[in-house]
N, C-alpha and C positions, 0 to 999 in steps of 0.2 A: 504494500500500500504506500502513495507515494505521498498522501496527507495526512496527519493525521487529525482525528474530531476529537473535542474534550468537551465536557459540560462541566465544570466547577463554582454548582450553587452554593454559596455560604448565609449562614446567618448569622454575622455578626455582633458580637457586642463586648461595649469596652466602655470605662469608667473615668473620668476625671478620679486623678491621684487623691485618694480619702474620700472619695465619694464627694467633694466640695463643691459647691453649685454655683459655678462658673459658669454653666451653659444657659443663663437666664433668658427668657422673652426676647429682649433686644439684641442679646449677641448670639441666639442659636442658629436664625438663617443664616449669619453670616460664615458662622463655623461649618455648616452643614454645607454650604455653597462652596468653602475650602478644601471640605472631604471629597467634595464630590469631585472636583475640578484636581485635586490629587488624583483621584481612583482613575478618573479619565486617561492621569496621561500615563499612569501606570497600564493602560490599553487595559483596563477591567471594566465592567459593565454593569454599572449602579441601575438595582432594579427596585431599589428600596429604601430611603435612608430617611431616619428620624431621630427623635431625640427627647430627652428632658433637661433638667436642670444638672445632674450629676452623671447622664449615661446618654449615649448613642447606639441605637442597630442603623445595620448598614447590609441587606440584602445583594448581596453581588452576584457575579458572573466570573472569575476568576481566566485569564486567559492562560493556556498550559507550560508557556512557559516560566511563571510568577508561582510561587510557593505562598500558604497561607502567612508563612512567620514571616517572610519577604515585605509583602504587600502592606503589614502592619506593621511592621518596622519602621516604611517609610512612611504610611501614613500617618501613623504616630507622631513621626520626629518632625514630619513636616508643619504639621497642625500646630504640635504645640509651639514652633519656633516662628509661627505664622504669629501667633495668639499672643505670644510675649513681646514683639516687637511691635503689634496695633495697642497692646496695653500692657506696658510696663511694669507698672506698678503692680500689676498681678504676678506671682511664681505659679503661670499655668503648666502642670505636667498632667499626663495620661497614667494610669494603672500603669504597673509593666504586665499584666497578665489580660486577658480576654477569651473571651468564649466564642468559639469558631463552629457552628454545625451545620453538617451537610442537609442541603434538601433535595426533597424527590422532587420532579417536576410535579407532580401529581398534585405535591403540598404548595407550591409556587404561589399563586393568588390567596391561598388564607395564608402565609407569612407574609406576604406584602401587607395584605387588611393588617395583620397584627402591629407589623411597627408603622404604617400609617397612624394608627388607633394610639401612641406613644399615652398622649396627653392624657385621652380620658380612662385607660389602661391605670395609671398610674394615682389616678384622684382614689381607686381601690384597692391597688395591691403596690407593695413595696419592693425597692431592688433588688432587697435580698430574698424576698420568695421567689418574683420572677427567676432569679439567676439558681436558682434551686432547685426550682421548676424543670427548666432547661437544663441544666446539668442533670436530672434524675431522667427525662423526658430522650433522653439520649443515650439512656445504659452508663452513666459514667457516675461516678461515686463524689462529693461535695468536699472539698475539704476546708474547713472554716479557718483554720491559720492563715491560706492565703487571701481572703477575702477581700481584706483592706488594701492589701499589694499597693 
């Protein structure tokens, strides 16, 4: 075969450093307009991305040759180095850890719904059940030391 196909759905999510709510009202489209305009030129395929005050999903498309830890690494390092120099005064960092899981095409439009839904999702459940949720909801096991990361 002289091409090859890859489908690399992820579900995304990742914390501002202490869970600290940096990502307010006023500054979250712009950060989310950052991530996205990252993810782009990393050629991956943002088919999702939203947020709250303390956390971000990011629904993507992963192109084959970009590894998950890659992809966030730089969107990571980008974002926050973006966010430090629009506002100073802030020591904005990211978690170093996040939660990365695969979708089926199948599930594709009810995860998109889910982190469209970011805002009113969150007026009822909290970050640390969602994030527990999803870690259980995927066969992996929770480990609370690293939470705060």
């Amino acid at each position: 075969m002289s091409h090859s196909y890859t489908r690399q759905l992820l579900h995304i999510v990742f914390s501002t450093k202490e869970r600290r709510p940096f990502l307010h009202a006023e500054v979250r489209p712009r950060m989310l307009g950052y991530l996205r305009t990252v993810a782009n030129d990393l050629n991956a395929t943002v088919l999702a991305l939203n947020g709250v005050d303390d956390h971000v999903h990011i629904l993507v498309d992963l192109p084959a040759a970009l590894s998950t830890a890659e992809f966030l690494t730089k969107l990571k390092a980008n974002s926050s180095r973006w966010f430090r120099k629009l506002f100073p005064k802030f020591d904005f960092r990211w978690q170093r850890g996040y939660g990365a899981f695969s979708v089926s095409p199948s599930k594709l439009e009810e995860v998109r719904g889910y982190i469209d839904r970011q805002e009113a999702h969150h007026q009822k459940h909290s970050f640390e059940d969602e994030i527990r949720k999803l870690v259980k909801n995927h066969g992996l096991e929770f480990d609370e030391r690293f939470f705060l990361g």
